[in-house]
Structures are given as C-alpha cells and as structure tokens.
PDB file with SEQRES, HELIX, SHEET and CRYST1 records, atoms N, CA, C and O in Angstrom:
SEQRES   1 A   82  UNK UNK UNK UNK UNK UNK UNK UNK UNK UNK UNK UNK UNK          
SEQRES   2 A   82  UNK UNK UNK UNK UNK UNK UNK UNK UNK UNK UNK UNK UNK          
SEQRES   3 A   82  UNK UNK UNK UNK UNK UNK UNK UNK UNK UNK UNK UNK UNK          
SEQRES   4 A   82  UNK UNK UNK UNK UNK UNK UNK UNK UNK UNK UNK UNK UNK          
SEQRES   5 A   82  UNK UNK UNK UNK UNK UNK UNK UNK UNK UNK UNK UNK UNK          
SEQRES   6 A   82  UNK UNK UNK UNK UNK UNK UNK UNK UNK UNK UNK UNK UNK          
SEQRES   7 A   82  UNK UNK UNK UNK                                              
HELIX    1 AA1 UNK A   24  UNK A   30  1                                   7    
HELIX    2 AA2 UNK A   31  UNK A   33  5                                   3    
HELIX    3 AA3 UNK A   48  UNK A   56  1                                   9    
HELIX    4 AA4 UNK A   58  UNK A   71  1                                  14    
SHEET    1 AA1 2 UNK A   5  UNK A   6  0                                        
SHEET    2 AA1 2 UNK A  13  UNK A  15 -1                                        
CRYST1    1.000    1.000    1.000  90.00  90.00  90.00 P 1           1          
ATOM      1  N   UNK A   1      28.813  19.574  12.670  1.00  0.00           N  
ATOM      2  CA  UNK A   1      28.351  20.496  11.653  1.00  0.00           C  
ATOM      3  C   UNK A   1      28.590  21.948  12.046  1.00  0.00           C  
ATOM      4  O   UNK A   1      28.611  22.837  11.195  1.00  0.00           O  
ATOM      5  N   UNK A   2      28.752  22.154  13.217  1.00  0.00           N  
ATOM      6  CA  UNK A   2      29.467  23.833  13.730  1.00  0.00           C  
ATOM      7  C   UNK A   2      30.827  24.511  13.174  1.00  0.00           C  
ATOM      8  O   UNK A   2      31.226  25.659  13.372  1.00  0.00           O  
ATOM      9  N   UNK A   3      31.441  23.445  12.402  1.00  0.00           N  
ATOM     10  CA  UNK A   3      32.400  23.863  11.578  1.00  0.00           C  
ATOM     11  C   UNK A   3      32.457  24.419  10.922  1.00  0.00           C  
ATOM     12  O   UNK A   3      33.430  25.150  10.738  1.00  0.00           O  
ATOM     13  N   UNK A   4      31.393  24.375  10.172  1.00  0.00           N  
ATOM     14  CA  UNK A   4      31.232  24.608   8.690  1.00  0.00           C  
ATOM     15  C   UNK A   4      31.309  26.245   8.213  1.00  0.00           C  
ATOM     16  O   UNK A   4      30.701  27.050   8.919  1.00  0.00           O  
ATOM     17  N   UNK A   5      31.728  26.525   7.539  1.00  0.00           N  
ATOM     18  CA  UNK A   5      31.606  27.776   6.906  1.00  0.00           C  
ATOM     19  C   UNK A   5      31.008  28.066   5.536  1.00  0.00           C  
ATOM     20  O   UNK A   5      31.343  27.285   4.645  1.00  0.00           O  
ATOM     21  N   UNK A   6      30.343  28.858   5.281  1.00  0.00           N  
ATOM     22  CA  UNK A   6      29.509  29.163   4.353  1.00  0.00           C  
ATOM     23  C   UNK A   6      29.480  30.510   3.815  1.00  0.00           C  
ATOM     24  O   UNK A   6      29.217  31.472   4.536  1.00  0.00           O  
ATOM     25  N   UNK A   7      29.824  30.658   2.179  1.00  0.00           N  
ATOM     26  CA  UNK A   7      29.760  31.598   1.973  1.00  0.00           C  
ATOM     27  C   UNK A   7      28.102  32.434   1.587  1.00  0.00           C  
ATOM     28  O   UNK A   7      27.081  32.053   1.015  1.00  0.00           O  
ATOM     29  N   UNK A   8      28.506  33.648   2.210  1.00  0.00           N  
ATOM     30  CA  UNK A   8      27.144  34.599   2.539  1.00  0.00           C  
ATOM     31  C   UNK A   8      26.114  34.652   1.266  1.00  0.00           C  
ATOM     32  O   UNK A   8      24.883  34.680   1.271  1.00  0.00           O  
ATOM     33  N   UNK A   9      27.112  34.655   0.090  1.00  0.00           N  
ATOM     34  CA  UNK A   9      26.309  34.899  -1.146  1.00  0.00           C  
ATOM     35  C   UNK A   9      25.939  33.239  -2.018  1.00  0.00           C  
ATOM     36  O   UNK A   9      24.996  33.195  -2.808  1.00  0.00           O  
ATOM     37  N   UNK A  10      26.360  32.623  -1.882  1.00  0.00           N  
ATOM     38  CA  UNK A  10      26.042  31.431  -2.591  1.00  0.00           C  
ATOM     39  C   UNK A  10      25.119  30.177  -1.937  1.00  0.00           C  
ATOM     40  O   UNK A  10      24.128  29.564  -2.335  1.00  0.00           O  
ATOM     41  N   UNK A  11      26.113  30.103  -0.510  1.00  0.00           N  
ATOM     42  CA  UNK A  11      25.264  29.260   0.960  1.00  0.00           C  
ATOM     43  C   UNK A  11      26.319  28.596   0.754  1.00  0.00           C  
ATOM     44  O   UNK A  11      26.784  28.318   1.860  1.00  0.00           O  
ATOM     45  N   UNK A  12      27.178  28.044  -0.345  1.00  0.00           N  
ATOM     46  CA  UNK A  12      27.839  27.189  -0.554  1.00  0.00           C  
ATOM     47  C   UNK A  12      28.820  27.110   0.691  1.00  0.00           C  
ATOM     48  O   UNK A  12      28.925  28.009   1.525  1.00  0.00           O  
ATOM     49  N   UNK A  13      29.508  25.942   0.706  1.00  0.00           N  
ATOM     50  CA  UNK A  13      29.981  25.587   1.977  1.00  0.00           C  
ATOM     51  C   UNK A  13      31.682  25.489   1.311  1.00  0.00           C  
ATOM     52  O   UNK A  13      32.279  24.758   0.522  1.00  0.00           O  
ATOM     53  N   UNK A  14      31.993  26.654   2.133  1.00  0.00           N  
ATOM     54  CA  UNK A  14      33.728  27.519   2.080  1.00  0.00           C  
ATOM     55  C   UNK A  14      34.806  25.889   2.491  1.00  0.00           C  
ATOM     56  O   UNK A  14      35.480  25.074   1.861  1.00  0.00           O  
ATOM     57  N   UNK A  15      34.484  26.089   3.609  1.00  0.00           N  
ATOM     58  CA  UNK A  15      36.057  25.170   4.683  1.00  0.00           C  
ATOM     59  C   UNK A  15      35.054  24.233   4.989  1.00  0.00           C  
ATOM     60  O   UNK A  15      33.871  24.507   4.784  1.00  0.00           O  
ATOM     61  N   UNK A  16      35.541  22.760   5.632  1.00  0.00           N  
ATOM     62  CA  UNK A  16      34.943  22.194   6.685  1.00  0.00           C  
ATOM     63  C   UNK A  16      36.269  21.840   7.237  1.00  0.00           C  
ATOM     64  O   UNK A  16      37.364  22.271   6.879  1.00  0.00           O  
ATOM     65  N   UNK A  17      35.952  20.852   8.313  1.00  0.00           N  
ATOM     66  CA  UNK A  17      37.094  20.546   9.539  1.00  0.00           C  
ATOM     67  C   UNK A  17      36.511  19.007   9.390  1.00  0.00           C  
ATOM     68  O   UNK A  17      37.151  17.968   9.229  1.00  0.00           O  
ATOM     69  N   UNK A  18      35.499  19.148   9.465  1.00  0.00           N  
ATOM     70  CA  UNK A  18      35.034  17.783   8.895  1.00  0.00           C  
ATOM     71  C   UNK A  18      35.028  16.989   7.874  1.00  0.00           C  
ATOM     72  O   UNK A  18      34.647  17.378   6.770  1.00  0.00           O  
ATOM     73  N   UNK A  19      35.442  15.790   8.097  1.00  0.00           N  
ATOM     74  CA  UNK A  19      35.861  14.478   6.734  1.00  0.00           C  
ATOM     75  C   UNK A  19      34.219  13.870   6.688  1.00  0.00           C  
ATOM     76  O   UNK A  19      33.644  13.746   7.770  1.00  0.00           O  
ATOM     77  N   UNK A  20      33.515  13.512   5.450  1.00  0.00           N  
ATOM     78  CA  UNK A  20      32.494  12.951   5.220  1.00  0.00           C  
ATOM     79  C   UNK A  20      32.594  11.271   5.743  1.00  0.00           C  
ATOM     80  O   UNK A  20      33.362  10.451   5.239  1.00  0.00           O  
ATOM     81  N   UNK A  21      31.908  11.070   6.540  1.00  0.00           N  
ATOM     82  CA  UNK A  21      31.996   9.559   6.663  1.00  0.00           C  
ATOM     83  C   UNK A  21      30.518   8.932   6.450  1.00  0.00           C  
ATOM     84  O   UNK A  21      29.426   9.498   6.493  1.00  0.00           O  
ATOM     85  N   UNK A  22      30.887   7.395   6.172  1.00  0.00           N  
ATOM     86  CA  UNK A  22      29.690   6.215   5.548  1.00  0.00           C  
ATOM     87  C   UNK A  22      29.568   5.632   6.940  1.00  0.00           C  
ATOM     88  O   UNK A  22      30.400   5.023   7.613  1.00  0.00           O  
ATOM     89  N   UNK A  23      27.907   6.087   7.279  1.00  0.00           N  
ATOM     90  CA  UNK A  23      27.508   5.450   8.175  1.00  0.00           C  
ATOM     91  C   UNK A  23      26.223   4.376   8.519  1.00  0.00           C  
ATOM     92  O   UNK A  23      25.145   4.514   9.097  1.00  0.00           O  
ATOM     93  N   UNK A  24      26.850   3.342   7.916  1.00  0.00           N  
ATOM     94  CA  UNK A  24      26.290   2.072   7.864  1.00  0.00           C  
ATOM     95  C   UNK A  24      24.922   1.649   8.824  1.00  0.00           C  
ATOM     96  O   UNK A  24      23.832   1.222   8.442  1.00  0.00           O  
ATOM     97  N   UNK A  25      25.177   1.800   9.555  1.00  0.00           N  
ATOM     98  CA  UNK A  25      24.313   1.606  10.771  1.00  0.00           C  
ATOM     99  C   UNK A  25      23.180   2.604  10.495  1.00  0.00           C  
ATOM    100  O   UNK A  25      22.021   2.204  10.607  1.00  0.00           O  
ATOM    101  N   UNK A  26      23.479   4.136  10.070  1.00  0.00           N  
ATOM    102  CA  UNK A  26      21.973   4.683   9.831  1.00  0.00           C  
ATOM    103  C   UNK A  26      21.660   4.121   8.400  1.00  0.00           C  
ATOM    104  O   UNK A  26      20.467   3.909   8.186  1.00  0.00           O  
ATOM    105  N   UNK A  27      22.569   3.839   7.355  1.00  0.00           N  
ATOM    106  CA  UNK A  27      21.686   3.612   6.039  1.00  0.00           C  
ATOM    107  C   UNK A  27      20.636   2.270   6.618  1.00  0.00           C  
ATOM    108  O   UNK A  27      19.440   2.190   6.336  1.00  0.00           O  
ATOM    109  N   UNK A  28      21.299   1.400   7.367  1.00  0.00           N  
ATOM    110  CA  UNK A  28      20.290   0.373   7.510  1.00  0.00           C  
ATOM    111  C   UNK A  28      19.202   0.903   8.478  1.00  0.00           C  
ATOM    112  O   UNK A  28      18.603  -0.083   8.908  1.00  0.00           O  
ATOM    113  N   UNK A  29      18.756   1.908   8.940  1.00  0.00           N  
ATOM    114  CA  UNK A  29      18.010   1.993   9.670  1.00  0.00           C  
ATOM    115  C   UNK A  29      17.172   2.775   8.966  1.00  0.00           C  
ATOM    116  O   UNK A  29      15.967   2.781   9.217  1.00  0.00           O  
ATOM    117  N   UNK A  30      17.752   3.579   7.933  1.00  0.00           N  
ATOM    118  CA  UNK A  30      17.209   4.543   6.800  1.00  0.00           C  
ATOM    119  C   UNK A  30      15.953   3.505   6.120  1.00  0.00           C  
ATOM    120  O   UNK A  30      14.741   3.723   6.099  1.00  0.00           O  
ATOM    121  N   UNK A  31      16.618   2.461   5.651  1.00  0.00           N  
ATOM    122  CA  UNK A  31      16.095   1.508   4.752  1.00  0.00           C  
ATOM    123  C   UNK A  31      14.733   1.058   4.834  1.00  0.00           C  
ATOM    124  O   UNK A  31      13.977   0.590   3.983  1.00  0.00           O  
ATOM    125  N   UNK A  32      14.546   1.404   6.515  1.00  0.00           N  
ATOM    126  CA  UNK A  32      12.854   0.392   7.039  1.00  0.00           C  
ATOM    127  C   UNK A  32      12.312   1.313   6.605  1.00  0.00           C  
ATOM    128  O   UNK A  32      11.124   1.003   6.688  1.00  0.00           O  
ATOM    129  N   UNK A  33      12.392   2.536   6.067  1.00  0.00           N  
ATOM    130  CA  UNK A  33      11.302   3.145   5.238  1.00  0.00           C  
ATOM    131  C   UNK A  33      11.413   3.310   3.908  1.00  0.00           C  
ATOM    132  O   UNK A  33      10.745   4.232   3.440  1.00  0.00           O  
ATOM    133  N   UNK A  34      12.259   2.492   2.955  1.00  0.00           N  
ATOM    134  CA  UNK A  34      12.008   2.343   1.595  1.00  0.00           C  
ATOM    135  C   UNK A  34      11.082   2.119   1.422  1.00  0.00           C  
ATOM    136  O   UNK A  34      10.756   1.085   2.005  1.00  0.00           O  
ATOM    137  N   UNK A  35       9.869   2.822   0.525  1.00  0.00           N  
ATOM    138  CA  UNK A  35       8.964   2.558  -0.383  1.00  0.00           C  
ATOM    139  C   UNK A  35       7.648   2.966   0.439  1.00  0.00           C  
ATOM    140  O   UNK A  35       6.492   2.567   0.301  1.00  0.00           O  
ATOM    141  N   UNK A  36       8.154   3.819   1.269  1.00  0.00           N  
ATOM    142  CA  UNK A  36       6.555   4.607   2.276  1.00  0.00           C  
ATOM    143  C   UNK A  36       7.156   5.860   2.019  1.00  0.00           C  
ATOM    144  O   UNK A  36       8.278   6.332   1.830  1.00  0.00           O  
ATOM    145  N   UNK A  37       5.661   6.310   2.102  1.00  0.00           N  
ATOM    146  CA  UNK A  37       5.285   8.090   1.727  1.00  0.00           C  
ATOM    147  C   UNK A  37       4.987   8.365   2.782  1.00  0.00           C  
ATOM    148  O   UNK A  37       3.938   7.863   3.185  1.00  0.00           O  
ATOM    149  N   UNK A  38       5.829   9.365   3.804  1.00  0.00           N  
ATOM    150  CA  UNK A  38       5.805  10.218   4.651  1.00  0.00           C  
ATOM    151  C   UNK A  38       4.679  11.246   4.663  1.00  0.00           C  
ATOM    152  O   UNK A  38       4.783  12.158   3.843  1.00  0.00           O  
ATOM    153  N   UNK A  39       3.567  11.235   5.511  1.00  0.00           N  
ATOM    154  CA  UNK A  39       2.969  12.754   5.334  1.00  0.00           C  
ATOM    155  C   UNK A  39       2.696  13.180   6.385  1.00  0.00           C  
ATOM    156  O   UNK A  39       2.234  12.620   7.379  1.00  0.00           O  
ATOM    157  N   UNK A  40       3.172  14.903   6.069  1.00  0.00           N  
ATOM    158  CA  UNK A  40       3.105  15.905   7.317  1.00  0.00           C  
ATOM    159  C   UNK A  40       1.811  17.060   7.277  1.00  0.00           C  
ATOM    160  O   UNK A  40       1.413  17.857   6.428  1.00  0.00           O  
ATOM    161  N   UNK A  41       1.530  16.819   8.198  1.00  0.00           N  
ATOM    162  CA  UNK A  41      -0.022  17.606   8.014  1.00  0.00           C  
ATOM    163  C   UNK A  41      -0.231  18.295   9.551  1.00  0.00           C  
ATOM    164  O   UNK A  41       0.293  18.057  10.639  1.00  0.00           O  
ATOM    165  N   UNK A  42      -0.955  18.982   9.236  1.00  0.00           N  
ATOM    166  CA  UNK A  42      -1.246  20.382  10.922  1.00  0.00           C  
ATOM    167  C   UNK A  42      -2.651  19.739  11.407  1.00  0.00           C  
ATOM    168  O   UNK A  42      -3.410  20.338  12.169  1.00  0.00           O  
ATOM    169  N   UNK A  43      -2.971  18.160  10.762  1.00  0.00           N  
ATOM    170  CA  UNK A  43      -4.062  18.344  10.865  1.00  0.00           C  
ATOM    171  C   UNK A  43      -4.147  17.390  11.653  1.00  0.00           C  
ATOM    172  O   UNK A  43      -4.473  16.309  11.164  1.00  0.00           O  
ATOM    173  N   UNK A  44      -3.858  17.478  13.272  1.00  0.00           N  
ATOM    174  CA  UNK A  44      -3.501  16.685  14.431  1.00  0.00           C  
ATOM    175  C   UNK A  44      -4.689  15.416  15.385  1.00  0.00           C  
ATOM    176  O   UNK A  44      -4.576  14.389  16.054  1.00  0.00           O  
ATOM    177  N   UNK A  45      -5.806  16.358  14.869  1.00  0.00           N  
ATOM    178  CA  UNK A  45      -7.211  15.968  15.276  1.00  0.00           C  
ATOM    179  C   UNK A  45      -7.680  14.787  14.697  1.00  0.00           C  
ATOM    180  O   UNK A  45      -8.523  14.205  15.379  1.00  0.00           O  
ATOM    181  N   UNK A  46      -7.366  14.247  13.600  1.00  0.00           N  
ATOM    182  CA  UNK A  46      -7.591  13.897  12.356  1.00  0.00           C  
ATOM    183  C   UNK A  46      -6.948  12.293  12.904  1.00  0.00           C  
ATOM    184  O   UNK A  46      -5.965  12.346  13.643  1.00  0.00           O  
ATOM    185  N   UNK A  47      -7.581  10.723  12.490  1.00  0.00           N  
ATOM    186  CA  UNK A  47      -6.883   9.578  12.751  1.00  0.00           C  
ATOM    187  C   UNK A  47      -6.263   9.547  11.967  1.00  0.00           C  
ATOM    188  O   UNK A  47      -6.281  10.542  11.243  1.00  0.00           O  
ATOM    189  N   UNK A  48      -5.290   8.366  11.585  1.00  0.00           N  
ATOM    190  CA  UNK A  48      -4.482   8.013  10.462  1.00  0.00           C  
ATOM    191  C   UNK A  48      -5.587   7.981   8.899  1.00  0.00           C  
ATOM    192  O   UNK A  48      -5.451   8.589   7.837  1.00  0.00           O  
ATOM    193  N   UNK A  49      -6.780   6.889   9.406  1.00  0.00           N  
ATOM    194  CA  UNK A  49      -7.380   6.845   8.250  1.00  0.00           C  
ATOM    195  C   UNK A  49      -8.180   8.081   7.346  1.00  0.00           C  
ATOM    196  O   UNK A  49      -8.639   8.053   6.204  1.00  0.00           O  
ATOM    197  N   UNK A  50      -8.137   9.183   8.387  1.00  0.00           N  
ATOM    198  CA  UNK A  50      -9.502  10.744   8.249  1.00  0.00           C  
ATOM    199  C   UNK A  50      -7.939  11.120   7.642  1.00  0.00           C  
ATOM    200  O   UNK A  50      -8.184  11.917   6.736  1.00  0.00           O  
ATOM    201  N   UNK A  51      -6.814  10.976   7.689  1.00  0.00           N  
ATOM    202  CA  UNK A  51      -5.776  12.067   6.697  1.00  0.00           C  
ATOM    203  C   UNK A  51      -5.579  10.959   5.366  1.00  0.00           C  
ATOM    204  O   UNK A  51      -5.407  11.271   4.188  1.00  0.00           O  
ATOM    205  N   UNK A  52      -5.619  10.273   5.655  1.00  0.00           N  
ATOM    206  CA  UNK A  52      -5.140   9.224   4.094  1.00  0.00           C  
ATOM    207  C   UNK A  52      -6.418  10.009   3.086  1.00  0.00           C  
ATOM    208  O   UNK A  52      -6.225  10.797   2.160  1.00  0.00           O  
ATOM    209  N   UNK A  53      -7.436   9.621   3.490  1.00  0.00           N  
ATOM    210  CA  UNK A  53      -8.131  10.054   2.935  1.00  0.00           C  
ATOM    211  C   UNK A  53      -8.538  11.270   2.066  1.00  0.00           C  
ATOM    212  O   UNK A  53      -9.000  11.400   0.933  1.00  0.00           O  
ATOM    213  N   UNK A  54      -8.056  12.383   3.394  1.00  0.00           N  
ATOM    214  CA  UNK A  54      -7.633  13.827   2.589  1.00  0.00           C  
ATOM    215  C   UNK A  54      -6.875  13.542   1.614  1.00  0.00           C  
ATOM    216  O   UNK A  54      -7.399  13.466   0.503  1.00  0.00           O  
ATOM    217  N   UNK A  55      -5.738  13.355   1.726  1.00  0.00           N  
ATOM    218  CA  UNK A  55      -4.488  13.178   0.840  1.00  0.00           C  
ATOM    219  C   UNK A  55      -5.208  12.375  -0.500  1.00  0.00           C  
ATOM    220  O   UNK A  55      -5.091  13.001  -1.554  1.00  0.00           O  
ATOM    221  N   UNK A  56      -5.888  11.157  -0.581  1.00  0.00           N  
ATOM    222  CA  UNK A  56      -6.629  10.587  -1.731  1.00  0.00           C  
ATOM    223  C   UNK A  56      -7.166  11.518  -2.322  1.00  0.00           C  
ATOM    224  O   UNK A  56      -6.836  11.753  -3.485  1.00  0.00           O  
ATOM    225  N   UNK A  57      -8.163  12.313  -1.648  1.00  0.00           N  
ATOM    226  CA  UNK A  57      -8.930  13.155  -2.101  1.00  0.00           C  
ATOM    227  C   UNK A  57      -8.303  14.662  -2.873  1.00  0.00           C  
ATOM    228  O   UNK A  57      -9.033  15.352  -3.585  1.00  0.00           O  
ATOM    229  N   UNK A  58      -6.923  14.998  -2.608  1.00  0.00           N  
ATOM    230  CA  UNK A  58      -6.426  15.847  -3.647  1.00  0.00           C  
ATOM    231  C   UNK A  58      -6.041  15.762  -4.979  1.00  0.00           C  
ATOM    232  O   UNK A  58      -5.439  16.535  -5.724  1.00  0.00           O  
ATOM    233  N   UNK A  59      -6.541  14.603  -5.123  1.00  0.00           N  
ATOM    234  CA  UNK A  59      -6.569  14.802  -7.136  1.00  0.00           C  
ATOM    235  C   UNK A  59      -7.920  15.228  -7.158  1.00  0.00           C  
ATOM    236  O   UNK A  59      -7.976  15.889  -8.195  1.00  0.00           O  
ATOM    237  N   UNK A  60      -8.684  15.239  -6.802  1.00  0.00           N  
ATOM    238  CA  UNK A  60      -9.953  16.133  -7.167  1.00  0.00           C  
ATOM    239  C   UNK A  60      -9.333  17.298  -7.341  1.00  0.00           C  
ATOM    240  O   UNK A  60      -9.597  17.703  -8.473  1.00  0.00           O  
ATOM    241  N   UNK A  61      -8.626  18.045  -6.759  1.00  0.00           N  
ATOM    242  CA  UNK A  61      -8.808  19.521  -6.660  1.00  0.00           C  
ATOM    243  C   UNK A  61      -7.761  20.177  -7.431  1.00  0.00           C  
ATOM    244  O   UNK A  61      -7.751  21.383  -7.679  1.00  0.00           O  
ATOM    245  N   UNK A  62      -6.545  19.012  -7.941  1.00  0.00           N  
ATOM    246  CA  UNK A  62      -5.883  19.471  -8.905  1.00  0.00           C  
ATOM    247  C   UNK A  62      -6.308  18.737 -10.082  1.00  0.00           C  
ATOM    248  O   UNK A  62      -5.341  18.430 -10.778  1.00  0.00           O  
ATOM    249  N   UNK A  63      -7.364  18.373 -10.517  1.00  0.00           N  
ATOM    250  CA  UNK A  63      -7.921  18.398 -11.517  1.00  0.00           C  
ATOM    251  C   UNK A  63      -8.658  19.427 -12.055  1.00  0.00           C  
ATOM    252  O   UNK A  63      -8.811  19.799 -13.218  1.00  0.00           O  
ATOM    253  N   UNK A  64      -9.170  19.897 -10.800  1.00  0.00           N  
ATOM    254  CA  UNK A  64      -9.984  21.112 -10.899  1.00  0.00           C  
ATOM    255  C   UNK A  64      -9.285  22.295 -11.458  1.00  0.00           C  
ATOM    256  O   UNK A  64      -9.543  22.870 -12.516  1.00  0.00           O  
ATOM    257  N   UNK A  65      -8.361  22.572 -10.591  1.00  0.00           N  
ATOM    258  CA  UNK A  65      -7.392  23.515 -10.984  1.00  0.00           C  
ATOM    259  C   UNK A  65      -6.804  23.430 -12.543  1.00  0.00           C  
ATOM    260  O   UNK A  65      -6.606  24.336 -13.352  1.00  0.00           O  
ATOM    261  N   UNK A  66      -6.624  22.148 -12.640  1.00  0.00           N  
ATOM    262  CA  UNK A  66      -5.872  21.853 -14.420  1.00  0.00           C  
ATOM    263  C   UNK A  66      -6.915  22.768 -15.252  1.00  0.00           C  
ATOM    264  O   UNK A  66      -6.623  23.766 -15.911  1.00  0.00           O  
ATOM    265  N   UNK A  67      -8.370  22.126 -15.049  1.00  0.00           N  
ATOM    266  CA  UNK A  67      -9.488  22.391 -15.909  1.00  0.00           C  
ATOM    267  C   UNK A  67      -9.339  24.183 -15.968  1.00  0.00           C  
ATOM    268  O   UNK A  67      -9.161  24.909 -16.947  1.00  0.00           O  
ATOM    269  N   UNK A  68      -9.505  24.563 -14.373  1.00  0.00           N  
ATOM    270  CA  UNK A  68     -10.096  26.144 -14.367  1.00  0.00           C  
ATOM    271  C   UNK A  68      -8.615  26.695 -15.016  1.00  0.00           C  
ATOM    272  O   UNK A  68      -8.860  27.749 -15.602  1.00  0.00           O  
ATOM    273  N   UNK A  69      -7.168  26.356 -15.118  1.00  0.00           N  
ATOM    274  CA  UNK A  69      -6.000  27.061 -16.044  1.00  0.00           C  
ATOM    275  C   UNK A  69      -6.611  26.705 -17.514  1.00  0.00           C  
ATOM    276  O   UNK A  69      -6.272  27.516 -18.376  1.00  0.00           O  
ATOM    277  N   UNK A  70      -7.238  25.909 -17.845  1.00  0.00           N  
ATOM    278  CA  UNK A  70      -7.535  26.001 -18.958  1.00  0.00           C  
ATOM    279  C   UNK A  70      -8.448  26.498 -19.712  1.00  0.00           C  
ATOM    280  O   UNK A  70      -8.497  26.727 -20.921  1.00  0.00           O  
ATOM    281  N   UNK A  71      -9.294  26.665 -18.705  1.00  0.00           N  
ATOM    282  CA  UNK A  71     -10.813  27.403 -19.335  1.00  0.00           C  
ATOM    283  C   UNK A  71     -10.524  28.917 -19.036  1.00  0.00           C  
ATOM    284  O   UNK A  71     -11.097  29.677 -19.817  1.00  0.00           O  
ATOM    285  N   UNK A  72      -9.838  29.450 -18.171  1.00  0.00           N  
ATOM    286  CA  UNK A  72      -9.120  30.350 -17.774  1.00  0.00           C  
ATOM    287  C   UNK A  72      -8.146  30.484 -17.971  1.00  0.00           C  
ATOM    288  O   UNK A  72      -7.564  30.198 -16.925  1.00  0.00           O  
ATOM    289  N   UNK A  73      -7.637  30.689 -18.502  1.00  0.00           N  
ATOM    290  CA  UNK A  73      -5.752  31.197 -18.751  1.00  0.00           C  
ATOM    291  C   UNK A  73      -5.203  32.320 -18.197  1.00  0.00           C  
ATOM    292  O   UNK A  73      -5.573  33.432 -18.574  1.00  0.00           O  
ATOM    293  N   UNK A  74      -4.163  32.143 -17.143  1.00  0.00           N  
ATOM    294  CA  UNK A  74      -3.697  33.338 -16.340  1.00  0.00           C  
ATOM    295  C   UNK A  74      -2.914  34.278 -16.794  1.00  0.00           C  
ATOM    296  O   UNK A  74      -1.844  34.229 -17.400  1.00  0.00           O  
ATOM    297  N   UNK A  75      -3.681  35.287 -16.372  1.00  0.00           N  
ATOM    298  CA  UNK A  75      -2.528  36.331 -16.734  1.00  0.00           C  
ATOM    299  C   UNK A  75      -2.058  37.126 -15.922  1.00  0.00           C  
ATOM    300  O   UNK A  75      -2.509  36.921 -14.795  1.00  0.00           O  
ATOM    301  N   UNK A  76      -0.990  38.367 -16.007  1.00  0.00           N  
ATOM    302  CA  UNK A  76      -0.211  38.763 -15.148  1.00  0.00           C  
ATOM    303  C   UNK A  76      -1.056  39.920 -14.943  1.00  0.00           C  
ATOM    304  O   UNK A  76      -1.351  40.586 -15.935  1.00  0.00           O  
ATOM    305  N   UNK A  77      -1.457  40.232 -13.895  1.00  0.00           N  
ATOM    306  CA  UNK A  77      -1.840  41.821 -13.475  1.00  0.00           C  
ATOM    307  C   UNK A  77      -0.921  42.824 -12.740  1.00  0.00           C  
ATOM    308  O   UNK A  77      -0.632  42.611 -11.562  1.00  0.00           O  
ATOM    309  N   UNK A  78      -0.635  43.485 -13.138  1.00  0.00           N  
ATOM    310  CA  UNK A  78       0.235  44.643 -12.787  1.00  0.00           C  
ATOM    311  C   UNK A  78      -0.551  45.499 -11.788  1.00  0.00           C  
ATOM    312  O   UNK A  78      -1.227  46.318 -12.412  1.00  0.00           O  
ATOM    313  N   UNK A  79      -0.719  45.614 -10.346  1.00  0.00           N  
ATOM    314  CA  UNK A  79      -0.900  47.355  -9.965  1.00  0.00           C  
ATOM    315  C   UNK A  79      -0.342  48.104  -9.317  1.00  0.00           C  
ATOM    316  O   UNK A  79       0.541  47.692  -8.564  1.00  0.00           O  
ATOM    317  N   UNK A  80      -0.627  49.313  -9.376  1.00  0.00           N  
ATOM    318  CA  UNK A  80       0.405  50.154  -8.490  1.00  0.00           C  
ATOM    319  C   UNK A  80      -0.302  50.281  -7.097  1.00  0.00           C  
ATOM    320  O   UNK A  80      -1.504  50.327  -6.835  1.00  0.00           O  
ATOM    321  N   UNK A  81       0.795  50.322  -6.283  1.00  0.00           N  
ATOM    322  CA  UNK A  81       0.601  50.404  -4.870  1.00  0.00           C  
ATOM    323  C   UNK A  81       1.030  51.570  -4.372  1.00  0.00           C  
ATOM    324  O   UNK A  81       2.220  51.527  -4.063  1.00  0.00           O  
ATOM    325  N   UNK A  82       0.474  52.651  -4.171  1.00  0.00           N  
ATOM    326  CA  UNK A  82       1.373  53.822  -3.435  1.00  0.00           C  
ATOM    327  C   UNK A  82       1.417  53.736  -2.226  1.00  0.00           C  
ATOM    328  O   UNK A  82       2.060  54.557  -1.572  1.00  0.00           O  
TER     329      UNK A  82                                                      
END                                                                             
C-alpha cells in the first residue's frame, strides 16, 4: 500500500503499482464473524456482560432524544464571537 498515490484534493487514488488480488484465505477467515456486532467501547473496566448491557440500554436515550426534538424543535443560533 506505500505505492499508492493520492490526489491532495479529492483523496482519490492517482497511480498504483499494485494489481488488486482475491484473497481467499482471508475471506474465509473474514466469514467466522458473519452475523456478530462488533463493539468498541473505552469502557475497559466493564465485563462483557456490564457493556452488553450499556449498549441495550441506548434505546432509552434515543428515544428520549426523538421525544425532546419533538417537543423541542431545534433551531439554529447564530453568535458573534470577537
């Protein structure tokens, strides 16, 4: 991947030197995690079951949020900063 060139304004990728290849051996290794949800959390202290739990527990709080955009409707505030 040190090949690669990229243009400054888009990111898009200019030249490579490199040919794309199918690599079998990782898709099958890819695969043992079809159909699991990965989660990354800072919250290290925490067992497997004390974060599932968090994670369950965030539809509470975007429910909450749905409700308070609705009973509240946001608007844009403008201020000046000198």
């Amino acid at each position: 991947m040190k090949n690669l060139v990229f243009d400054p304004d888009t990111g898009e990728i200019v030249t490579t030197k490199q040919k794309p290849v199918f690599d079998e051996k990782k898709l099958r290794e890819e695969e043992k995690f079809d159909g699991y949800y990965a989660l990354v959390t800072s919250e290290w202290e925490k067992g497997d079951e004390g974060i599932v739990e968090i994670y369950r527990g965030l539809w509470r709080i975007e429910e909450a949020l749905k409700s308070a955009q609705f009973t509240f409707p946001a608007m844009t505030i403008y201020r000046h900063i000198s």
